[in-house]
CHARMM-style PDB file with segment names, atoms N, HN, CA, C and O in Angstrom:
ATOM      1  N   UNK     1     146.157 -31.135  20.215  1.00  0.00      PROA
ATOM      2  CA  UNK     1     146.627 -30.186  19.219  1.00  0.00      PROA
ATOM      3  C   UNK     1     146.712 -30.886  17.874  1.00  0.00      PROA
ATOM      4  O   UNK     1     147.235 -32.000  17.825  1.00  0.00      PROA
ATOM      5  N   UNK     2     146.146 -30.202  16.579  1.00  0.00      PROA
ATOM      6  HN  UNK     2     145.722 -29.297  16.618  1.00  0.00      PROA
ATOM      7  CA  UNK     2     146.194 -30.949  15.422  1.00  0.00      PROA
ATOM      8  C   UNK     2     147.496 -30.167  14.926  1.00  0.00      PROA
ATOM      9  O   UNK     2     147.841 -29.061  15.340  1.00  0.00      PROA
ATOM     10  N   UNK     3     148.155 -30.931  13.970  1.00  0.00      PROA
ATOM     11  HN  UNK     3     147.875 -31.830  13.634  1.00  0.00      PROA
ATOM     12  CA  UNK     3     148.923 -30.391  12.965  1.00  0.00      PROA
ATOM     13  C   UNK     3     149.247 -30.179  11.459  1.00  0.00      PROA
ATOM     14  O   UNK     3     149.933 -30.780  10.633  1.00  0.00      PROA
ATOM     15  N   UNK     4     148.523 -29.156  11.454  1.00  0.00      PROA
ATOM     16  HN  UNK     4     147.965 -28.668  12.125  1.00  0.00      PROA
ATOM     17  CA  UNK     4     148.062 -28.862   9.827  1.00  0.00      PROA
ATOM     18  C   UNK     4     148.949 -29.570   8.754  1.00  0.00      PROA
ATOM     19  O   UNK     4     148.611 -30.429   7.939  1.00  0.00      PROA
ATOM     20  N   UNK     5     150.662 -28.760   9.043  1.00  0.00      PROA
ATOM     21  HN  UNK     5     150.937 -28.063   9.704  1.00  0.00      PROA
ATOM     22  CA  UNK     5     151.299 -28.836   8.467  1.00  0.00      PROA
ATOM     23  C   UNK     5     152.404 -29.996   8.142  1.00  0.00      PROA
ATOM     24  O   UNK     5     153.149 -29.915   7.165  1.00  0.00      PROA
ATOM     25  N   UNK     6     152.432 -31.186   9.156  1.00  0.00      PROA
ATOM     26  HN  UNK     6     151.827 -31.251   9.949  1.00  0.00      PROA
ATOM     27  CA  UNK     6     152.373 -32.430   8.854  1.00  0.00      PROA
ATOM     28  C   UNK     6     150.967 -33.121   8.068  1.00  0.00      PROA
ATOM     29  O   UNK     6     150.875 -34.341   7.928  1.00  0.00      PROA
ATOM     30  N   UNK     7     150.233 -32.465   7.735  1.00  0.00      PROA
ATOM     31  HN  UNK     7     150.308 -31.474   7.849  1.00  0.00      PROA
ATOM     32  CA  UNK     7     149.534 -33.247   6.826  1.00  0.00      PROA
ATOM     33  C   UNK     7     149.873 -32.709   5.459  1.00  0.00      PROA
ATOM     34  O   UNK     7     150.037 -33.098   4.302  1.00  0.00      PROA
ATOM     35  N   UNK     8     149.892 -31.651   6.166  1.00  0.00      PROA
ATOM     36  HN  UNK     8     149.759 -31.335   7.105  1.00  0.00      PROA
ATOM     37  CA  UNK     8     150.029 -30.884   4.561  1.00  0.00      PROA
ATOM     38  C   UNK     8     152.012 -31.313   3.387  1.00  0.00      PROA
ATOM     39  O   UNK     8     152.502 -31.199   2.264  1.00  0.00      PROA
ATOM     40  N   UNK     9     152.259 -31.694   4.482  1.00  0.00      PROA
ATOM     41  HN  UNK     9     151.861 -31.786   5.394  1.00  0.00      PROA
ATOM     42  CA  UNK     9     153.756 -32.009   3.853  1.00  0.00      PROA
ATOM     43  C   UNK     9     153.418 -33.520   3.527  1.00  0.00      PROA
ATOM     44  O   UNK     9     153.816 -33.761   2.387  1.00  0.00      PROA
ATOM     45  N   UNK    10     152.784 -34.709   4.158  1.00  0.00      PROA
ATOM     46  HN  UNK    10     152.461 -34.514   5.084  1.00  0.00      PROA
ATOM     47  CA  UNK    10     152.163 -35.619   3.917  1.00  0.00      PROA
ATOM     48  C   UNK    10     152.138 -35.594   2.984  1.00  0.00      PROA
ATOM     49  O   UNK    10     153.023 -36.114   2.303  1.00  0.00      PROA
ATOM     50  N   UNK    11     150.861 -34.826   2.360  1.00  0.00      PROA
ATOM     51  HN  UNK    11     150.143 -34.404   2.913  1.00  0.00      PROA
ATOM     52  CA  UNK    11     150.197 -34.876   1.043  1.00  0.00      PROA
ATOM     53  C   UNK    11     150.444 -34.473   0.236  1.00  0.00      PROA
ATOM     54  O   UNK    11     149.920 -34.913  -0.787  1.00  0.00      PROA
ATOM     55  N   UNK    12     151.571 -33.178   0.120  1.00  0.00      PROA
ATOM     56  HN  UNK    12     151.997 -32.820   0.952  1.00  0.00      PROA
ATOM     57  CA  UNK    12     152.653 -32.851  -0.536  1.00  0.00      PROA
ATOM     58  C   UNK    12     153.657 -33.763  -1.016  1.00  0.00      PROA
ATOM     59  O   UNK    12     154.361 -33.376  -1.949  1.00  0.00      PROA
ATOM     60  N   UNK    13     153.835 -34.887  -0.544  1.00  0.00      PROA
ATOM     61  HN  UNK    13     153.263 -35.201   0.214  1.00  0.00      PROA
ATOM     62  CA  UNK    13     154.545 -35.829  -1.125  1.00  0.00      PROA
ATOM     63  C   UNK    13     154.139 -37.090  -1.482  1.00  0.00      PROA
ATOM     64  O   UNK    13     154.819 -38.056  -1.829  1.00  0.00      PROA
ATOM     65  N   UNK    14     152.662 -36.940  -1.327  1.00  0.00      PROA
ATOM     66  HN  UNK    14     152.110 -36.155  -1.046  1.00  0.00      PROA
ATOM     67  CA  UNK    14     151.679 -38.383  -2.235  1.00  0.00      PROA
ATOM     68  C   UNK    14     151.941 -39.160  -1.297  1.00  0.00      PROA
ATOM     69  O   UNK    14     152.631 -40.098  -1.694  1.00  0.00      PROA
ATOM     70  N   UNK    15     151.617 -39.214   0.172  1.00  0.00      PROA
ATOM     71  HN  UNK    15     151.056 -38.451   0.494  1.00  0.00      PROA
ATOM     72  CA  UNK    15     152.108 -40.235   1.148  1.00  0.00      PROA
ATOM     73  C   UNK    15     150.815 -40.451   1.644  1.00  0.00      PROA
ATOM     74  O   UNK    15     150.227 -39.428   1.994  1.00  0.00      PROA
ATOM     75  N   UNK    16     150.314 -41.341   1.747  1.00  0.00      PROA
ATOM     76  HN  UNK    16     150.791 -42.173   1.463  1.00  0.00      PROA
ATOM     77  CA  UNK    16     149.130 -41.600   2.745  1.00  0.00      PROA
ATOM     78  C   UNK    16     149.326 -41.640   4.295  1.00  0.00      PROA
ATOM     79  O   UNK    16     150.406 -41.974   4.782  1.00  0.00      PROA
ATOM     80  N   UNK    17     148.707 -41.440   4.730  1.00  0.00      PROA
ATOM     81  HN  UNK    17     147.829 -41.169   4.334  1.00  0.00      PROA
ATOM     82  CA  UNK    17     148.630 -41.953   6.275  1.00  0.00      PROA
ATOM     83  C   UNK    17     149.740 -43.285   7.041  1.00  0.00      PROA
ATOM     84  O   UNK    17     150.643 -43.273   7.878  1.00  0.00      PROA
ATOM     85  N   UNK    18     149.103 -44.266   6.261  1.00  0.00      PROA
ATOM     86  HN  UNK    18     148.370 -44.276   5.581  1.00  0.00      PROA
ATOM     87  CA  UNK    18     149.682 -45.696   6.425  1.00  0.00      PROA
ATOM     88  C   UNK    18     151.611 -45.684   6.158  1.00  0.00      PROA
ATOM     89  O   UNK    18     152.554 -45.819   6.937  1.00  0.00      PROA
ATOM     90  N   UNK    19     151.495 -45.411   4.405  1.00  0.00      PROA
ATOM     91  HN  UNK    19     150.729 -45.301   3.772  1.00  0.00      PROA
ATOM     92  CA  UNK    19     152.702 -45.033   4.449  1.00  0.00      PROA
ATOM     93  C   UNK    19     153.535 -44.079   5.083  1.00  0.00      PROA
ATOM     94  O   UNK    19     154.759 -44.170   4.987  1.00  0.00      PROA
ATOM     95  N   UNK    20     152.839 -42.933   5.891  1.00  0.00      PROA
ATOM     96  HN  UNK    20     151.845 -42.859   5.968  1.00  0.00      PROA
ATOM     97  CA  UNK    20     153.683 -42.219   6.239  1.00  0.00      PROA
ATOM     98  C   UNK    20     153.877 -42.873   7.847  1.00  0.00      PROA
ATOM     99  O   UNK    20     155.003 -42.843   8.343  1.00  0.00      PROA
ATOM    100  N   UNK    21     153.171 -43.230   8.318  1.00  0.00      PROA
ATOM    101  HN  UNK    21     152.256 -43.254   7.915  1.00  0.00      PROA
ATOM    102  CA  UNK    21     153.155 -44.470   9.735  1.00  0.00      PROA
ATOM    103  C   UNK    21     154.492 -45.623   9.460  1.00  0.00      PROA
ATOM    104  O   UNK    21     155.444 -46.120  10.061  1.00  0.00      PROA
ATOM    105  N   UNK    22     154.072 -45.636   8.626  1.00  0.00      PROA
ATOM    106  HN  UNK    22     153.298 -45.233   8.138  1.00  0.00      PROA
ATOM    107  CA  UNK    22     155.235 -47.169   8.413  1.00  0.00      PROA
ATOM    108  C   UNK    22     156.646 -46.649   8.469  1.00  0.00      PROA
ATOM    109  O   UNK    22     157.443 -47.222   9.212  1.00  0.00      PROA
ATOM    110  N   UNK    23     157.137 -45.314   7.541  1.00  0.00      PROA
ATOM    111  HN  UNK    23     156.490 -44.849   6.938  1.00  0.00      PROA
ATOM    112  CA  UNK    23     158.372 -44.980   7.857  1.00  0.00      PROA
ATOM    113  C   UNK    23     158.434 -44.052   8.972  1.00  0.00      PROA
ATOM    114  O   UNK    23     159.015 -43.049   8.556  1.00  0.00      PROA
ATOM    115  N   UNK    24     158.182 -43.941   9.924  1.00  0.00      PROA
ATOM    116  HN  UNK    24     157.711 -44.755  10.262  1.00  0.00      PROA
ATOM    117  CA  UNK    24     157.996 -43.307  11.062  1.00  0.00      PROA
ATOM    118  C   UNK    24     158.340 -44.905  11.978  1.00  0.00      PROA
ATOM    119  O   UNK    24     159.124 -44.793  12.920  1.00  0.00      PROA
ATOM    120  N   UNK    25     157.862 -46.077  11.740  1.00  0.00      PROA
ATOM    121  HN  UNK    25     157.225 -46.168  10.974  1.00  0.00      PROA
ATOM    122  CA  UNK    25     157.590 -47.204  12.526  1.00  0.00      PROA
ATOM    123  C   UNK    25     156.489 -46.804  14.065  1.00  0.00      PROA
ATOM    124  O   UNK    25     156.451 -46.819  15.295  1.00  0.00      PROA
ATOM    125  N   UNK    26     155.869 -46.532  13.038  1.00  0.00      PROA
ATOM    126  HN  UNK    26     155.900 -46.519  12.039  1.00  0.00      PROA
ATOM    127  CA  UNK    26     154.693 -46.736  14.326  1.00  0.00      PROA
ATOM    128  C   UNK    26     153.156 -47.308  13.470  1.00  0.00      PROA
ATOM    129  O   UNK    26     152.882 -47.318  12.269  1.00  0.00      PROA
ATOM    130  N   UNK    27     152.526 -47.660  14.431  1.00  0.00      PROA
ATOM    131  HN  UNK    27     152.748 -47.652  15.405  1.00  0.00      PROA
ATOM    132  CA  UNK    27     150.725 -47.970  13.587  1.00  0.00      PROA
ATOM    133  C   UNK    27     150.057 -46.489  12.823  1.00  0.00      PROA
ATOM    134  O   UNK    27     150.269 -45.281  12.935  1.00  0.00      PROA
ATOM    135  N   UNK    28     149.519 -47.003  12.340  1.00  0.00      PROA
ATOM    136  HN  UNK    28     149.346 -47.984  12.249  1.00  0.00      PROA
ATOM    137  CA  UNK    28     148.640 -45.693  11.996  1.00  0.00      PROA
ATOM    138  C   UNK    28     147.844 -45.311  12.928  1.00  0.00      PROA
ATOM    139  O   UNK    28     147.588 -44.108  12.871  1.00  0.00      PROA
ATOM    140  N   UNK    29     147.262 -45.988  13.928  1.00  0.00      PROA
ATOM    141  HN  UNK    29     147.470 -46.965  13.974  1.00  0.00      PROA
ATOM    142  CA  UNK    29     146.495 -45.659  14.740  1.00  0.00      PROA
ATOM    143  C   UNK    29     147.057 -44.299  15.672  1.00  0.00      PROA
ATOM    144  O   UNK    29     146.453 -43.276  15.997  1.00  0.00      PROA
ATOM    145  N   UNK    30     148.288 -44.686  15.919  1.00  0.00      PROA
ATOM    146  HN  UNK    30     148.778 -45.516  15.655  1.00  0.00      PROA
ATOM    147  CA  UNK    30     149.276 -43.990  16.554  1.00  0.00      PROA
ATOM    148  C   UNK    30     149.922 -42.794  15.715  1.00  0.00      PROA
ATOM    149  O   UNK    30     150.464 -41.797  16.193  1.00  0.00      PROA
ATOM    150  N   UNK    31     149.770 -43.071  14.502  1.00  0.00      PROA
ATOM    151  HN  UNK    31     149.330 -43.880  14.114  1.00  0.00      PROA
ATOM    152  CA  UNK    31     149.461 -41.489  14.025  1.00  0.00      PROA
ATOM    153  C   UNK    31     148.629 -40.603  14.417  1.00  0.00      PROA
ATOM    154  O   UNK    31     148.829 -39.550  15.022  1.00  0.00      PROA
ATOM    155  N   UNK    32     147.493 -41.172  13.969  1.00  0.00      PROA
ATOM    156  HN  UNK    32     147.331 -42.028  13.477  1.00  0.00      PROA
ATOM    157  CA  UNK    32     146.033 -40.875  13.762  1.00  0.00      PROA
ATOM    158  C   UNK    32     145.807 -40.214  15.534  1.00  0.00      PROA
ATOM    159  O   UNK    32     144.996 -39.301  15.692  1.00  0.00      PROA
ATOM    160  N   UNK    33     146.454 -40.675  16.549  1.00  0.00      PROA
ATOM    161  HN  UNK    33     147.113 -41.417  16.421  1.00  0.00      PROA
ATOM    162  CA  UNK    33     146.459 -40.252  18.021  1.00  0.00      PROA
ATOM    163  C   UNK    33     147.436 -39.072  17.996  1.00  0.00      PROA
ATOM    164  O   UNK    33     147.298 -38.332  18.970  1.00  0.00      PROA
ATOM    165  N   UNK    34     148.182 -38.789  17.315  1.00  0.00      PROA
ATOM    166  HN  UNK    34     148.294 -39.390  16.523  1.00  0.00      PROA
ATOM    167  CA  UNK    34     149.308 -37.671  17.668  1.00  0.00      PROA
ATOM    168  C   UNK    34     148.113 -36.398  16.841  1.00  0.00      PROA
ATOM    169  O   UNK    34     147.688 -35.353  17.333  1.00  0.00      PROA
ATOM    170  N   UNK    35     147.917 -36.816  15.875  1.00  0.00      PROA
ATOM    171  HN  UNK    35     148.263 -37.665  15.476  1.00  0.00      PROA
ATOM    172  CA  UNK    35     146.975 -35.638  14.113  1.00  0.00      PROA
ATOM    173  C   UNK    35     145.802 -35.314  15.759  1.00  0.00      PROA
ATOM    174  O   UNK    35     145.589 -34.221  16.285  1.00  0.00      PROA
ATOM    175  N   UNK    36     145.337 -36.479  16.126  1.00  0.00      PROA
ATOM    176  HN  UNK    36     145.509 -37.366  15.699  1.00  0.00      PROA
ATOM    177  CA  UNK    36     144.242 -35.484  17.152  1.00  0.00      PROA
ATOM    178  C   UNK    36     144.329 -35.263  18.207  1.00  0.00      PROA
ATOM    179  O   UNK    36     143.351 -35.049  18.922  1.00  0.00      PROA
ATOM    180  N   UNK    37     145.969 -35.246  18.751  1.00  0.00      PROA
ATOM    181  HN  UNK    37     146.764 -35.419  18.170  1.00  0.00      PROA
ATOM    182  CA  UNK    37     146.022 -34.571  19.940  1.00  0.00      PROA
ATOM    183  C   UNK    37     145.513 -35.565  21.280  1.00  0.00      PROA
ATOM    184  O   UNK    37     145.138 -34.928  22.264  1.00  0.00      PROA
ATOM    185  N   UNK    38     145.478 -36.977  21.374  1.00  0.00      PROA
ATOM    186  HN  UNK    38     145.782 -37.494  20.574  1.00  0.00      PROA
ATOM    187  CA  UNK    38     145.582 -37.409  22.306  1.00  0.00      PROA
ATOM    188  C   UNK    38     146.814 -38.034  22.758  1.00  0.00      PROA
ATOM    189  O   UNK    38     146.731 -38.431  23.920  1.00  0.00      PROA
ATOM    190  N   UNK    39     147.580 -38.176  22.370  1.00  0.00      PROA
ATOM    191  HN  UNK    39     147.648 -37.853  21.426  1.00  0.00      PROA
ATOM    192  CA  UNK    39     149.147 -38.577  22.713  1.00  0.00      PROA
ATOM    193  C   UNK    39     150.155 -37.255  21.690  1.00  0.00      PROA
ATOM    194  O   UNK    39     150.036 -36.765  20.566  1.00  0.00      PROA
ATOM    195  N   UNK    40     150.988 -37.117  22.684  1.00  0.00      PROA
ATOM    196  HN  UNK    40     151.085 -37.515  23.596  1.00  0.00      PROA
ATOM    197  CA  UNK    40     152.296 -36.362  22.223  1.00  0.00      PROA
ATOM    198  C   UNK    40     153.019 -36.986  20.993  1.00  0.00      PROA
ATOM    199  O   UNK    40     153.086 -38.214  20.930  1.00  0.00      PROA
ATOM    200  N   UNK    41     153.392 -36.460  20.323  1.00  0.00      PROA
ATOM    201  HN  UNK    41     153.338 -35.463  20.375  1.00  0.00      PROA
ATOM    202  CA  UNK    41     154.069 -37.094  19.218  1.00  0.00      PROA
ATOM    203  C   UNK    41     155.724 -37.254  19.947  1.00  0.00      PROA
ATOM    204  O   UNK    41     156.041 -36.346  20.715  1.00  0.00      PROA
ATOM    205  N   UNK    42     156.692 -38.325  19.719  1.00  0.00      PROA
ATOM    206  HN  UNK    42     156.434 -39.062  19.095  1.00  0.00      PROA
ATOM    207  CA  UNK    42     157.665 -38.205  20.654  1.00  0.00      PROA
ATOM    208  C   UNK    42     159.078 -37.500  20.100  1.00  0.00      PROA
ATOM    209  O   UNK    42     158.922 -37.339  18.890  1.00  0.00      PROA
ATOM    210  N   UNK    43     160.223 -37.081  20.456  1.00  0.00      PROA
ATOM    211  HN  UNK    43     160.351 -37.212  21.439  1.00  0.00      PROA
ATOM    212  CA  UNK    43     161.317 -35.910  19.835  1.00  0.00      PROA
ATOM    213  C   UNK    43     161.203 -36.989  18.940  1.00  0.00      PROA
ATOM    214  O   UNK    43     160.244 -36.921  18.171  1.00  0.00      PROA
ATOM    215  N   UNK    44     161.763 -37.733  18.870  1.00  0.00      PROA
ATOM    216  HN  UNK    44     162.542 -37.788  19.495  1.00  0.00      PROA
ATOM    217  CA  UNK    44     162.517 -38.972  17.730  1.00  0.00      PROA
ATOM    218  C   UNK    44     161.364 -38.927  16.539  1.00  0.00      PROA
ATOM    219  O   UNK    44     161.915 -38.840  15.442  1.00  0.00      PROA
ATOM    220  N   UNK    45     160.748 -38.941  16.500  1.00  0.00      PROA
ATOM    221  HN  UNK    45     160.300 -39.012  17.391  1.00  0.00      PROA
ATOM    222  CA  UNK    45     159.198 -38.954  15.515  1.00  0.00      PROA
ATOM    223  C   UNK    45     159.073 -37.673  14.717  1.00  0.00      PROA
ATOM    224  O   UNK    45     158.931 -37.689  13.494  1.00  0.00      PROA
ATOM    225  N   UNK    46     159.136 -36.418  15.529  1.00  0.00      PROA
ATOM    226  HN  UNK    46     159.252 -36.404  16.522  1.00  0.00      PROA
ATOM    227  CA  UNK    46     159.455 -35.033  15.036  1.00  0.00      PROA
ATOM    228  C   UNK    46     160.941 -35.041  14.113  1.00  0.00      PROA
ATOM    229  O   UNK    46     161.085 -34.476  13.029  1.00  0.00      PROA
ATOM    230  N   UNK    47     161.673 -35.596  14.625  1.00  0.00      PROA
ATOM    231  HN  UNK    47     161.556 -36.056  15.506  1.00  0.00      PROA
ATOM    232  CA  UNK    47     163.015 -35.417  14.227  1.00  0.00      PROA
ATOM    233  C   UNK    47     163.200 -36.284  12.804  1.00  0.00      PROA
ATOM    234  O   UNK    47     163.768 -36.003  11.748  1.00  0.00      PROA
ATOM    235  N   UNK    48     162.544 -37.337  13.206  1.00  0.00      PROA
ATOM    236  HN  UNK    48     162.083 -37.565  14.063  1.00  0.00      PROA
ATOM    237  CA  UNK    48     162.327 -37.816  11.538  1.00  0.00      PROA
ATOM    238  C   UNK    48     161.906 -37.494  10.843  1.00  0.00      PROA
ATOM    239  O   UNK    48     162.447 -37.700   9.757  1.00  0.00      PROA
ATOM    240  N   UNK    49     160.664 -36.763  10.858  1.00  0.00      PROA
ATOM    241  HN  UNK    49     160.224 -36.596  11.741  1.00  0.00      PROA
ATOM    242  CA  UNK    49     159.407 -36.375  10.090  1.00  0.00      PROA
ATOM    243  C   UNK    49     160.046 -34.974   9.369  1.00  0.00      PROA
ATOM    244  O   UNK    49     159.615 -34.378   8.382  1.00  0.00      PROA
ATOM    245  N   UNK    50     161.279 -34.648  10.250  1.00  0.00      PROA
ATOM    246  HN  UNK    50     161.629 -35.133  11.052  1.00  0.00      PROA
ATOM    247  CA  UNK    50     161.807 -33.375   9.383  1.00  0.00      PROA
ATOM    248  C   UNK    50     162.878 -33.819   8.713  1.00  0.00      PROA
ATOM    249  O   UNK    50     163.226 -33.027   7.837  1.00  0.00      PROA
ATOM    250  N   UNK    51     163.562 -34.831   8.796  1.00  0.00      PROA
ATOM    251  HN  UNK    51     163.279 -35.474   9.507  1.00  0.00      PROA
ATOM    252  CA  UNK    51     164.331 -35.456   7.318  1.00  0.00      PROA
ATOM    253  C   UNK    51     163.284 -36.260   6.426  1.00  0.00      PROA
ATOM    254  O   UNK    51     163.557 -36.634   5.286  1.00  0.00      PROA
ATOM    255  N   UNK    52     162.509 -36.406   6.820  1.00  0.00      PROA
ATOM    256  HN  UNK    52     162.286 -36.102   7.746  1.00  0.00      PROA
ATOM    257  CA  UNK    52     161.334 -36.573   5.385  1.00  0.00      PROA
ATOM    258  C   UNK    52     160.964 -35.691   4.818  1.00  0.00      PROA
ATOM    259  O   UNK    52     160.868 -35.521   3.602  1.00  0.00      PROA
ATOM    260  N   UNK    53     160.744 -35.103   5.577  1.00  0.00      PROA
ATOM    261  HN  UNK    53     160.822 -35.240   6.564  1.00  0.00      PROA
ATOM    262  CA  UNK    53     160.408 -33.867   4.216  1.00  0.00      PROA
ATOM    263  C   UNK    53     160.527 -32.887   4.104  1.00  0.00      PROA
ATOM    264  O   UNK    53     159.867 -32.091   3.435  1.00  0.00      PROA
ATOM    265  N   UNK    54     162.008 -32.633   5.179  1.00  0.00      PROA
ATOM    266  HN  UNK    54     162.544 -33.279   5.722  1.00  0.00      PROA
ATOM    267  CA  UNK    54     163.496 -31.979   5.019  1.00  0.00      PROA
ATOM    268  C   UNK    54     162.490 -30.131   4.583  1.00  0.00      PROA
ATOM    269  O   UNK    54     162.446 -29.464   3.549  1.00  0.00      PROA
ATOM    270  N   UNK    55     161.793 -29.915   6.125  1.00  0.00      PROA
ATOM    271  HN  UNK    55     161.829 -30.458   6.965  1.00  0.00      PROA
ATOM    272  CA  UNK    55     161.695 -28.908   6.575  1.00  0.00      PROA
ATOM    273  C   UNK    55     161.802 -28.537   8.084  1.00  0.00      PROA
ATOM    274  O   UNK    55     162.279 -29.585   8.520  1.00  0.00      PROA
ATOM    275  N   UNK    56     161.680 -27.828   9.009  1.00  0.00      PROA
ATOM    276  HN  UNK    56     161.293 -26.976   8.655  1.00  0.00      PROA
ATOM    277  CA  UNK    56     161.798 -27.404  10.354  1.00  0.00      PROA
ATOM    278  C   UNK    56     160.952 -27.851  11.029  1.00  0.00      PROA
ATOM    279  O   UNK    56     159.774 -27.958  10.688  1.00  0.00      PROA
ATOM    280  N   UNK    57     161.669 -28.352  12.646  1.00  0.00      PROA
ATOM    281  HN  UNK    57     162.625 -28.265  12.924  1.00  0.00      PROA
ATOM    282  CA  UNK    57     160.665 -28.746  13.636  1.00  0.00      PROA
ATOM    283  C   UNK    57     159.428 -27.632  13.946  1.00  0.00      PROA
ATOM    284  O   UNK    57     158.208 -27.739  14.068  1.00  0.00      PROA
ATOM    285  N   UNK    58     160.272 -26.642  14.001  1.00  0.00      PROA
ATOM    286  HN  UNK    58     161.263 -26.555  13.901  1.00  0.00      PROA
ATOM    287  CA  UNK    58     159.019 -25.452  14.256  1.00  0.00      PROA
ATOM    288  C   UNK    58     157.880 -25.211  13.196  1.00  0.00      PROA
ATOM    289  O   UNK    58     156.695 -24.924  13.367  1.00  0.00      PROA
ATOM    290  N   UNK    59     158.748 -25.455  11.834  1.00  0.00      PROA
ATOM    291  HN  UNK    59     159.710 -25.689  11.696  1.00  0.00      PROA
ATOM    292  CA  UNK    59     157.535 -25.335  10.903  1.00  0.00      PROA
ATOM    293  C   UNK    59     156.099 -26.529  10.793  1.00  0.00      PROA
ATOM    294  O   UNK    59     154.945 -26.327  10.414  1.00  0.00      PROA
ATOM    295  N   UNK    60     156.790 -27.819  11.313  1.00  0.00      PROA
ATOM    296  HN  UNK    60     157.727 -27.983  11.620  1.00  0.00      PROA
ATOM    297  CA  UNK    60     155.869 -29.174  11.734  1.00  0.00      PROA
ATOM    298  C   UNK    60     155.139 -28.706  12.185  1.00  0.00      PROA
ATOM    299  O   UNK    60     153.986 -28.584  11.771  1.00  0.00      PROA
ATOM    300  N   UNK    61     155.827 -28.093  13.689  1.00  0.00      PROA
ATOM    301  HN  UNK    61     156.763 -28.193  14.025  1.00  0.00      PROA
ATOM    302  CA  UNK    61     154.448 -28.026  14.448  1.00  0.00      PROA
ATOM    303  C   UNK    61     153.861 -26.538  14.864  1.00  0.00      PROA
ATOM    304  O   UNK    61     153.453 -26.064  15.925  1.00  0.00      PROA
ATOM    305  N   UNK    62     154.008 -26.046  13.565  1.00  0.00      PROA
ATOM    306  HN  UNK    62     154.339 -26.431  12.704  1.00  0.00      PROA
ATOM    307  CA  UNK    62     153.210 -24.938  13.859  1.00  0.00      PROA
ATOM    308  C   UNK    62     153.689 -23.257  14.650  1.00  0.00      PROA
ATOM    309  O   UNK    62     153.130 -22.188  14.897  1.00  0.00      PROA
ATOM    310  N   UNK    63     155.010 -23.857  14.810  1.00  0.00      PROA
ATOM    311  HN  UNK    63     155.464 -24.725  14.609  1.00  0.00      PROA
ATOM    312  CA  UNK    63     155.518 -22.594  15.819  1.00  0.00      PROA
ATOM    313  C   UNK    63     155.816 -21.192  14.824  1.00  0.00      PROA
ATOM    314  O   UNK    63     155.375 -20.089  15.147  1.00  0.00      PROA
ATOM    315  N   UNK    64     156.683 -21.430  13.492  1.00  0.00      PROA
ATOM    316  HN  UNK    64     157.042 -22.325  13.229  1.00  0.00      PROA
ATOM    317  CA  UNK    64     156.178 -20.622  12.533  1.00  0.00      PROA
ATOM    318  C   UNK    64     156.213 -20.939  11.610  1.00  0.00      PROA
ATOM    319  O   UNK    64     155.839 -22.112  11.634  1.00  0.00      PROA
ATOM    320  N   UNK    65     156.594 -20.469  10.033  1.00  0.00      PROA
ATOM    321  HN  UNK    65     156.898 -19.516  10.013  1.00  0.00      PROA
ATOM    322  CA  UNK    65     155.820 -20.528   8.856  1.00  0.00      PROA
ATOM    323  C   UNK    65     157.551 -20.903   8.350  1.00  0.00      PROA
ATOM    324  O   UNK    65     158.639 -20.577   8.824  1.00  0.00      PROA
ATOM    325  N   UNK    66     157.090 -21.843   7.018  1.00  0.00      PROA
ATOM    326  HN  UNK    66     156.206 -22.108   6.632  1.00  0.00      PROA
ATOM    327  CA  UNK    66     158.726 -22.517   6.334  1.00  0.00      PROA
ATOM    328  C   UNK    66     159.283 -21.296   6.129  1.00  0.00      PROA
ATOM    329  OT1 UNK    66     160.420 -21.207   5.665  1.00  0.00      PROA
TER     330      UNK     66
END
């Protein structure tokens, strides 16, 4: 499963990939595995990613719209 809208909040805040990996503490690679859906992204990872950029788990991943 891809997720649009973690990229799109990404890039909404001038974050690259790398940087957005690093405050997450994981590789980029291990981004780059969640964006295409071969590994699960884990709660703790979701849960951060929504005090970054302090919108909804559901809106992350797609369940509905901010």
């Amino acid at each position: 499963m891809k997720y649009p809208n973690i990229e799109a909040e990404r890039a909404r805040l001038g974050m690259n990939r790398t940087n957005l990996a690093k405050s997450l503490n994981v590789s980029r690679e291990t981004y780059q595995n969640w964006q295409r859906g071969r590994t699960e992204i884990p709660c703790s990872k979701i849960i951060a990613m929504t005090e970054i950029f302090h919108v909804s788990s559901d809106y992350l991943l797609g369940i509905k719209s901010a």
